[in-house]
C-alpha positions as CSV (number, residue, x, y, z in Angstrom):
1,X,23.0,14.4,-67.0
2,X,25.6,15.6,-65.0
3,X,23.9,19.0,-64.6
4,X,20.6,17.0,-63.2
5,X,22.0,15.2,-61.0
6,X,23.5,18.4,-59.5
7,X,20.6,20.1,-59.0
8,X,18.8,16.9,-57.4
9,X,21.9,16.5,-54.9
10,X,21.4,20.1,-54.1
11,X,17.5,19.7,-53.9
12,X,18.4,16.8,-51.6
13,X,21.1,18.8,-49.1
14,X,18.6,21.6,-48.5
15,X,15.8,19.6,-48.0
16,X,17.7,17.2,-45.5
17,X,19.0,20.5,-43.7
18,X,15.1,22.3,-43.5
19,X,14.3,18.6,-42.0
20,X,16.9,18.5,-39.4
21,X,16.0,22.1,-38.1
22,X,12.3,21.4,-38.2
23,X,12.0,17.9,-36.8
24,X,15.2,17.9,-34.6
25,X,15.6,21.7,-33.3
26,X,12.7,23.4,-33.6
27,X,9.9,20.3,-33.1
28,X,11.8,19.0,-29.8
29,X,12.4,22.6,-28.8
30,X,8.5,23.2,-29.5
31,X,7.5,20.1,-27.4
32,X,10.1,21.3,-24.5
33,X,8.4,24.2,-23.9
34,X,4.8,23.5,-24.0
35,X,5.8,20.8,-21.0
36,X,7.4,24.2,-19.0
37,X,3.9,25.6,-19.3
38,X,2.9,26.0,-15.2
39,X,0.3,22.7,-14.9
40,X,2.0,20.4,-16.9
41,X,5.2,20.7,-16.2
42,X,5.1,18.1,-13.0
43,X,3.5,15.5,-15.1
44,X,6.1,16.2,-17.8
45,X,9.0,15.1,-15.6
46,X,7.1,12.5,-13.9
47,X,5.2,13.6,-10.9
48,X,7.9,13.3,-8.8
49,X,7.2,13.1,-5.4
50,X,9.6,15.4,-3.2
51,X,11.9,14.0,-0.6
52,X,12.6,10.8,-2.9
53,X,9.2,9.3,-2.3
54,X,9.0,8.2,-6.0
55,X,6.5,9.0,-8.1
56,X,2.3,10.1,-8.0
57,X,1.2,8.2,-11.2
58,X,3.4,4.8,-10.2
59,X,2.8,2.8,-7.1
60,X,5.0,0.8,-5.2
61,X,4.1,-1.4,-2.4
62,X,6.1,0.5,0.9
63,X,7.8,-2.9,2.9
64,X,8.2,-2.4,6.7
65,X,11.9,-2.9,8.7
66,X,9.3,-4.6,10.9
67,X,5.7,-6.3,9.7
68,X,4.6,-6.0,13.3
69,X,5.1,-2.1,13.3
70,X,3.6,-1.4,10.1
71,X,3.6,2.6,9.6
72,X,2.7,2.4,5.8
73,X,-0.6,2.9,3.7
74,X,-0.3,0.0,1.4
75,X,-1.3,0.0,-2.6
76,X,-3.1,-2.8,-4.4
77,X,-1.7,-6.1,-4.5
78,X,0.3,-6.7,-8.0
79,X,0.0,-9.7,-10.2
80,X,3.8,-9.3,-10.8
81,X,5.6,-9.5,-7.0
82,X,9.0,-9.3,-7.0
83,X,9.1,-12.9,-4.8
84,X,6.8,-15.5,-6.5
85,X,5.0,-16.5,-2.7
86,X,4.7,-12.8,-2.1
87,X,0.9,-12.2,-2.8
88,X,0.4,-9.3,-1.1
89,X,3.9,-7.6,-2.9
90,X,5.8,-5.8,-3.3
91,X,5.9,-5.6,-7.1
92,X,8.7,-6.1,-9.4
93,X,9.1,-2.7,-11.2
94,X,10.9,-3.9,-14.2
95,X,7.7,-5.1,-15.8
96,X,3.9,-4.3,-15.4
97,X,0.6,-6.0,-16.0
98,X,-2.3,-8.1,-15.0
99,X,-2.3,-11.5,-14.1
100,X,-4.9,-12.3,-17.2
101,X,-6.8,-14.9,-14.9
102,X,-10.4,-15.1,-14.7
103,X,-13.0,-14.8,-11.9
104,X,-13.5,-18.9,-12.0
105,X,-9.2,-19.6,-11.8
106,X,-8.7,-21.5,-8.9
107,X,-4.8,-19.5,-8.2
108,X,-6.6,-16.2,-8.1
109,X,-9.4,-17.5,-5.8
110,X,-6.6,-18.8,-3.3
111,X,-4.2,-15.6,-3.8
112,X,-7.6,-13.2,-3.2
113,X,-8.3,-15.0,0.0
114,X,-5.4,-15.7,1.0
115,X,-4.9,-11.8,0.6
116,X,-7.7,-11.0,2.4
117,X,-6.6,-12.9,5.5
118,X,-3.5,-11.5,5.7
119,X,-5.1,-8.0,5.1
120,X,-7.6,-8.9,7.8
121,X,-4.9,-9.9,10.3
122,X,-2.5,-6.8,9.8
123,X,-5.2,-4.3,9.9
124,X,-7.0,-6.5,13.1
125,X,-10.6,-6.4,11.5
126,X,-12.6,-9.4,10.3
127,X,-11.4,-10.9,6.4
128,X,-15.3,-9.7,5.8
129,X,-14.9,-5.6,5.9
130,X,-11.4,-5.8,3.6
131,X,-12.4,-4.0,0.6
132,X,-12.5,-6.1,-2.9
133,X,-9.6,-3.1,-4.0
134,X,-7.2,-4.5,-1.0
135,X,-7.2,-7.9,-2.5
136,X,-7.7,-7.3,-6.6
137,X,-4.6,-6.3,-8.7
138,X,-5.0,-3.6,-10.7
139,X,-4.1,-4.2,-15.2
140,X,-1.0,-2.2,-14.7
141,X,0.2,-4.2,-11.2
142,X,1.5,-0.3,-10.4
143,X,-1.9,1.2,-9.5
144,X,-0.8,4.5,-7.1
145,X,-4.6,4.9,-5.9
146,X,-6.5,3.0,-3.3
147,X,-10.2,3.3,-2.4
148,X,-11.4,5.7,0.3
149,X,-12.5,2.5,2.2
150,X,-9.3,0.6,1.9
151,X,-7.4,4.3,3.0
152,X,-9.8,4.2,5.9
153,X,-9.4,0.3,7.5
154,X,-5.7,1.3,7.3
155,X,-5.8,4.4,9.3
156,X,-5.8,3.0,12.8
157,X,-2.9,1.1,12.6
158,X,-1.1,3.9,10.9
159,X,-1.8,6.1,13.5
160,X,-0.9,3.6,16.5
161,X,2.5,3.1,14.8
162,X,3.3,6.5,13.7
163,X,2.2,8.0,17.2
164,X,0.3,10.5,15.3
165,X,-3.8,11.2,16.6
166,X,-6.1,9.1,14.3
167,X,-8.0,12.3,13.5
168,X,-4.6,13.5,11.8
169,X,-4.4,10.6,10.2
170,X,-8.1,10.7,8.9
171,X,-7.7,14.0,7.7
172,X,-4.6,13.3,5.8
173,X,-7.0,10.3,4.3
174,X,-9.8,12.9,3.2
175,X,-7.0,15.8,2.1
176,X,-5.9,13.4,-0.2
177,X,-8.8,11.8,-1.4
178,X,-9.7,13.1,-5.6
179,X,-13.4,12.6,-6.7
180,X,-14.9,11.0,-9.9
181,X,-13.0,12.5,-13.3
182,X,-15.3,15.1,-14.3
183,X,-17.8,14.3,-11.8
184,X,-18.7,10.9,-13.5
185,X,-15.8,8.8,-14.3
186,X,-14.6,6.2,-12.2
187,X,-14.6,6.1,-8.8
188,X,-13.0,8.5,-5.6
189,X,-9.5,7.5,-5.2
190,X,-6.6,8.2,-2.7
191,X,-3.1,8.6,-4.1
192,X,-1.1,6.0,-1.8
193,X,2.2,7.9,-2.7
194,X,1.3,11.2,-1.7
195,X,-0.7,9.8,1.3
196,X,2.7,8.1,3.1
197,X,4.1,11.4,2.3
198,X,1.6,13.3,4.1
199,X,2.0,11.3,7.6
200,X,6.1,10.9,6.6
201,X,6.3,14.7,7.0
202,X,3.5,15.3,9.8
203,X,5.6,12.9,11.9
204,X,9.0,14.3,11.4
C-alpha cells in the first residue's frame, strides 16, 4: 500500500512538473514568439498608433478645445456616450456595444436625426448628403473606420481649420482609404485614427 502510493505521488510530481514546463514555459514562450514574427507583431501589441494617438483597431470620438474650430475627422456615433444627451459622442470606453434598438424605435429615429442635423450643421452641407454611416452606431460603439463618403464631407472643414490645402487633405483621405477584404468583403473603409494622424503630422 504504502509502496503504491509512492509510486502514484511520484507519477503525480513528474507529471505536474512536464505540465508546468509545457503549458507555462514553453506554450507562452511559443505564443510569444510567433506574435514577434514581422506582420503580426503590431496587431500583437495592439496597433498602437505612434505619438499617443491610441490605437488603429479602437475608435474614439476626437472632442475639439473649440466646436467652432473643429480640426478633427470624426468616427461613428456610439450607442454608449460617455454623457447620456451626447448623441453624437464621445463614447465611454469602459464598455462597448450596440444600442439593440430597431429600425421602427422612436429614440433611435430622434437620436439618427437629430445626428444628422448636427452633422449637417458642423460640416455646412444640407442634413440630405450626410452619409447613413455618420449617423448609425456601429455593434461595437468603437468602430475605428468611417466610409469614404463620410471621410470626404469632412474634408473641407478639416482643411479650413487646419490651414492645410484641401487637396492635402483629400489625399490623406484616399492614402488611407483600404478596399473590400479580399476584394469582396464589406465595404471600402478609412481608418479614422490613422487619418487624424496623417493631417496631425502634415500640420506640425
Amino acid at each position: 500500500m504504502l509502496t503504491t502510493l509512492r509510486r502514484q505521488t511520484a507519477v503525480g510530481l513528474r507529471l505536474l512538473l512536464v505540465l508546468t514546463v509545457l503549458c507555462g514555459i514553453t506554450y507562452p514562450l511559443a505564443i510569444w514568439g510567433v506574435s514577434r514574427i514581422p506582420g503580426l507583431s503590431t496587431g500583437a501589441e495592439g496597433s498602437v498608433l505612434p505619438g499617443g494617438a491610441g490605437s488603429a483597431v479602437i475608435g474614439i470620438d476626437p472632442v475639439a478645445a473649440d466646436p467652432a474650430a473643429d480640426p478633427y475627422f470624426h468616427t461613428r456615433p456610439a450607442a454608449n456616450t460617455a454623457e447620456d444627451d451626447a448623441v453624437l459622442g464621445p463614447a465611454d470606453t469602459s464598455t462597448s456595444g450596440g444600442s439593440n434598438k430597431g429600425g421602427f424605435d422612436d429614440e433611435l429615429v430622434a437620436a439618427v436625426q437629430q445626428r444628422r442635423d448636427l452633422i449637417a450643421a458642423r460640416e455646412g452641407v444640407p442634413p440630405a448628403e450626410v452619409p447613413a454611416d455618420a449617423v448609425t452606431a456601429s455593434a461595437s460603439g468603437l468602430d475605428p473606420d468611417i466610409s469614404p463618403a463620410y471621410a470626404r464631407l469632412q474634408v473641407a472643414r478639416v482643411a479650413r481649420v487646419t490651414g492645410l490645402p484641401e487637396a492635402e487633405i483629400g489625399r490623406f483621405v484616399a492614402e488611407h482609404t483600404a478596399g473590400r477584404t479580399l476584394g469582396i468583403l464589406g465595404e471600402p473603409r478609412v481608418n479614422v485614427g490613422e487619418l487624424n494622424l496623417a493631417v496631425r503630422t502634415a500640420g506640425g
